[in-house]
C-alpha atoms as an extended CHARMM CRD file, in Angstrom:
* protein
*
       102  EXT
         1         1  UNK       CA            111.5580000000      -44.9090000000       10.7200000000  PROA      1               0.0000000000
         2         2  UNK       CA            110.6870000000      -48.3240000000        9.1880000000  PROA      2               0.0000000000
         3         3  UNK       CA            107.4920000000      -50.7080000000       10.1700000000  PROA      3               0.0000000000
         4         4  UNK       CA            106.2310000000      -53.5650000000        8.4350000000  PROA      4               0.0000000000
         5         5  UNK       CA            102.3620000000      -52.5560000000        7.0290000000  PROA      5               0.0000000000
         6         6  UNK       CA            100.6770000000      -56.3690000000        5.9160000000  PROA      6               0.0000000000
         7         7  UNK       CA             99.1860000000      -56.2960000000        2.3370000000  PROA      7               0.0000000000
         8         8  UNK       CA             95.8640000000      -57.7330000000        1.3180000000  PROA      8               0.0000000000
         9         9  UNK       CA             98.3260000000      -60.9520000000        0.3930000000  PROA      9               0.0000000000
        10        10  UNK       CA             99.3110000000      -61.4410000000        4.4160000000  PROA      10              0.0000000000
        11        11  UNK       CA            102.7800000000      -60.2070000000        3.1800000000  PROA      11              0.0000000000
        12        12  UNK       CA            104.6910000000      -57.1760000000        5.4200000000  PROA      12              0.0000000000
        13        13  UNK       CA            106.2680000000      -55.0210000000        3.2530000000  PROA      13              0.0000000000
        14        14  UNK       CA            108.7850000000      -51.8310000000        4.9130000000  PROA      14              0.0000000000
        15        15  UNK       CA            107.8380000000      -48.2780000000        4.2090000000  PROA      15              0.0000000000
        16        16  UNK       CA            108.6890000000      -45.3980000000        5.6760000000  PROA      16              0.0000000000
        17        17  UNK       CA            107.2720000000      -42.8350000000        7.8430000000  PROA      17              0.0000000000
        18        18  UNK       CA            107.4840000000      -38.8680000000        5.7680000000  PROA      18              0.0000000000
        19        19  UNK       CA            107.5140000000      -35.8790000000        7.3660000000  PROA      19              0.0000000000
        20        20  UNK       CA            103.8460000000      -35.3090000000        8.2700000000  PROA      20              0.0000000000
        21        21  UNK       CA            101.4630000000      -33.4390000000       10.9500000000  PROA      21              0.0000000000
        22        22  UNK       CA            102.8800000000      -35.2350000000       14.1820000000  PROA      22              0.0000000000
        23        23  UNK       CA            106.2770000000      -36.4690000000       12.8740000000  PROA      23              0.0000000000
        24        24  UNK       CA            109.6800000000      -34.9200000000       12.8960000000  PROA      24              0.0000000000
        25        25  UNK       CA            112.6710000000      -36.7480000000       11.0730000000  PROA      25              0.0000000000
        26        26  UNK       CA            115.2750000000      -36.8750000000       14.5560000000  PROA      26              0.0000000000
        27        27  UNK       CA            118.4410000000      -35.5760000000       13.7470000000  PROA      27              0.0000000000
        28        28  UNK       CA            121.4690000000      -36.9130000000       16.1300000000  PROA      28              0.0000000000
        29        29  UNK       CA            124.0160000000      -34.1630000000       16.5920000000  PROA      29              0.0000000000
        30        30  UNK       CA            126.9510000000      -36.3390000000       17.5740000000  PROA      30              0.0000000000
        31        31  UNK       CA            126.4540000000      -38.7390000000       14.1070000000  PROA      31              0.0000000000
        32        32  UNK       CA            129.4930000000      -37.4040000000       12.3050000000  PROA      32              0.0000000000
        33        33  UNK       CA            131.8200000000      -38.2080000000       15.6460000000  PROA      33              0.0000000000
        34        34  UNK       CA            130.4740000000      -41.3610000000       16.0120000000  PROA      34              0.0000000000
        35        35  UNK       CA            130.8410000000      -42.3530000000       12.7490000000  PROA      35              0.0000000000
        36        36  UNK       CA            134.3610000000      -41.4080000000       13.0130000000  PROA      36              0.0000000000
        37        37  UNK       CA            134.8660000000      -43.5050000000       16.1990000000  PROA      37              0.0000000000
        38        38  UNK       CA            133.1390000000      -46.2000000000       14.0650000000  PROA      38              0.0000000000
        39        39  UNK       CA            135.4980000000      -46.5410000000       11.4790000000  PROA      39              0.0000000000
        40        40  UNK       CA            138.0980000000      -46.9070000000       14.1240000000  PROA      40              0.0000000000
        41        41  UNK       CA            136.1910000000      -49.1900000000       15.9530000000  PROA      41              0.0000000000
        42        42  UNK       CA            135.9110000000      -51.2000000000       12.4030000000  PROA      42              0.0000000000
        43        43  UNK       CA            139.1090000000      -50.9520000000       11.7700000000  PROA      43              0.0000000000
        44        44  UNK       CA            140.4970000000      -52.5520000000       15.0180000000  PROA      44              0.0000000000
        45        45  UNK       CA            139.1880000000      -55.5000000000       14.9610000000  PROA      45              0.0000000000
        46        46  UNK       CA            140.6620000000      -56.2510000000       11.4490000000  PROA      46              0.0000000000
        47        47  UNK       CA            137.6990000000      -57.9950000000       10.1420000000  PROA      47              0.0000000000
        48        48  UNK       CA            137.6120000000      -55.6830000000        6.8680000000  PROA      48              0.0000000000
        49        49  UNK       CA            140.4590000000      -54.5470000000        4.9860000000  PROA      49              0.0000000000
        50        50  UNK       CA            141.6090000000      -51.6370000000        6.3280000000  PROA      50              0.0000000000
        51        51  UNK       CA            141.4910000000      -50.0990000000        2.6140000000  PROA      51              0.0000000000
        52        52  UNK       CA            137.4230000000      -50.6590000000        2.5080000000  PROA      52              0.0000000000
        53        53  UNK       CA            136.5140000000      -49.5670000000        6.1500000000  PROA      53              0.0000000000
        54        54  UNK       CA            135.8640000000      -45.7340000000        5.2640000000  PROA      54              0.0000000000
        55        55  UNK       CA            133.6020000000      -46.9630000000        2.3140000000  PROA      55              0.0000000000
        56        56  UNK       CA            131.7080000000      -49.6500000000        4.1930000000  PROA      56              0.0000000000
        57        57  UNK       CA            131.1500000000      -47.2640000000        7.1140000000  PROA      57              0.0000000000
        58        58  UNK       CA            130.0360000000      -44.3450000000        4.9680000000  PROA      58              0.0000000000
        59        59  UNK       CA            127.9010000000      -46.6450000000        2.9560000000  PROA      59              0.0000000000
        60        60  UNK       CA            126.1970000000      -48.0970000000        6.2090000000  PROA      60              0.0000000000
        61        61  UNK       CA            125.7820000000      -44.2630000000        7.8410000000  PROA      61              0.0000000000
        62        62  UNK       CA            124.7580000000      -42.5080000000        4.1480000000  PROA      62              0.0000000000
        63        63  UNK       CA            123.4430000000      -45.4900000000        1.9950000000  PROA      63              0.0000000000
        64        64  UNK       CA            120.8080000000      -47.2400000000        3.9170000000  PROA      64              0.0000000000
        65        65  UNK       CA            118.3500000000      -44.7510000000        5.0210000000  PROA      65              0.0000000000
        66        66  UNK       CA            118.8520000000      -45.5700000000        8.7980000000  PROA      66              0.0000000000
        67        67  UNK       CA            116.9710000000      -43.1950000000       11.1390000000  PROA      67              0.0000000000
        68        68  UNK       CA            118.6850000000      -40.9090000000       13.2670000000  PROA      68              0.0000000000
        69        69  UNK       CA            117.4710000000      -42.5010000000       16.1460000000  PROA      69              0.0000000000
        70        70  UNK       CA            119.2180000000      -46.1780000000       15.5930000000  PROA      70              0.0000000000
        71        71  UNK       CA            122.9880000000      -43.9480000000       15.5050000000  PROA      71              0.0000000000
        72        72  UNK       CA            121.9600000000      -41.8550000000       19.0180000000  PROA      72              0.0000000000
        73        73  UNK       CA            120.4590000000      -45.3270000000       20.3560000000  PROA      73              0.0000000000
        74        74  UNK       CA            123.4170000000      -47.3100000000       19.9710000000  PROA      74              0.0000000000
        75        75  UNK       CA            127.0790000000      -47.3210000000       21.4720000000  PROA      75              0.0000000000
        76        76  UNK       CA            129.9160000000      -47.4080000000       18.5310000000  PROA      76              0.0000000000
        77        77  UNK       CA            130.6290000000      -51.3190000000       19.4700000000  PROA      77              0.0000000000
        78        78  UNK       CA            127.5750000000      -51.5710000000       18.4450000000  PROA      78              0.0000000000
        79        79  UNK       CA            127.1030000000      -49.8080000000       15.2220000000  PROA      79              0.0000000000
        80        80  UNK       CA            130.9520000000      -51.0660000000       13.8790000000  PROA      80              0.0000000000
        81        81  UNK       CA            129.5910000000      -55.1350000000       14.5680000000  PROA      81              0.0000000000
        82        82  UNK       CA            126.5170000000      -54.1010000000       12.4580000000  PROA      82              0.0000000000
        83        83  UNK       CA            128.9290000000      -52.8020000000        9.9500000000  PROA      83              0.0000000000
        84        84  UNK       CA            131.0350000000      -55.6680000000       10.5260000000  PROA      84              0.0000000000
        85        85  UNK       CA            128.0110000000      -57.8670000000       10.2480000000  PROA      85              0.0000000000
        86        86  UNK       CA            126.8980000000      -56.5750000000        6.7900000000  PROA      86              0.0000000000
        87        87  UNK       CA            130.2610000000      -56.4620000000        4.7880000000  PROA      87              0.0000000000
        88        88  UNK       CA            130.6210000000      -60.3970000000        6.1800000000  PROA      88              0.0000000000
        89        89  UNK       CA            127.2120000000      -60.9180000000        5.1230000000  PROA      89              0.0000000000
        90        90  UNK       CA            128.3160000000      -59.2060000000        1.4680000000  PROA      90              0.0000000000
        91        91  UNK       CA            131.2620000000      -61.3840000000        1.0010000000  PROA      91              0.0000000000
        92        92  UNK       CA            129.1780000000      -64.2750000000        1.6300000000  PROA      92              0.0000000000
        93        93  UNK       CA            127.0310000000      -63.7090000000       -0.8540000000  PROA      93              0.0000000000
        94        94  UNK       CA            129.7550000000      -62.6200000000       -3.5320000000  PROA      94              0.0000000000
        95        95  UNK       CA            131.4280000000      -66.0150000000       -2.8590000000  PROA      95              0.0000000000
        96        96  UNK       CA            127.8960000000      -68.3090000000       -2.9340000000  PROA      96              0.0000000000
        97        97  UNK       CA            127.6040000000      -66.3290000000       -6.2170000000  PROA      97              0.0000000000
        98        98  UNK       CA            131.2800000000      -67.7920000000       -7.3480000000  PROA      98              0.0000000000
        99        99  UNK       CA            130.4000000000      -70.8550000000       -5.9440000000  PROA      99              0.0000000000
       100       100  UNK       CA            127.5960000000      -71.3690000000       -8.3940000000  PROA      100             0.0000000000
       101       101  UNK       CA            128.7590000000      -69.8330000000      -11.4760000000  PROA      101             0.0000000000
       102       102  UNK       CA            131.9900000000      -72.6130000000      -10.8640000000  PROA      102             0.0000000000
């Protein structure tokens, strides 16, 4: 679970919460299935290259340190156009990058 804390600055930085007196780290049962259903989802809509869905999916479900609650919260549509959404927002900045360095 992420929150933004404000510094002395006025600046809100993300930490997360550890397991502590009062807090239990969720764990959603179905995550594996949906994440399979995800990459399907992904994969339909043709927006990534069929070759990098598995590795964009496990990346979004493994990499980012997304609670448990986000994936039992939130239908598969949901969680493939936030998959969807990142790797577009990757190869936008990979191509601004090329776009510079031109």
């Amino acid at each position: 679970m992420s929150t933004l804390t404000p510094t002395p600055s006025g600046v809100s930085t993300p930490h997360r919460v550890q397991n502590v007196p009062g807090y239990t780290t969720p764990t959603f049962a179905g995550k594996k299935a949906q994440q399979e259903k995800v990459e399907d989802c992904v994969t339909s809509k043709g927006f990534v290259p069929r070759e990098l869905v598995k590795n964009e999916v496990v990346w979004f479900y493994e990499n980012l340190g997304i609670d448990d609650t986000y994936f039992a919260g939130e239908s598969v549509e949901a969680v493939s156009d936030h998959v969807i959404a990142l790797y577009g927002a990757k190869v936008s900045c990979e191509l601004d990058l090329i776009e510079r360095h031109s």
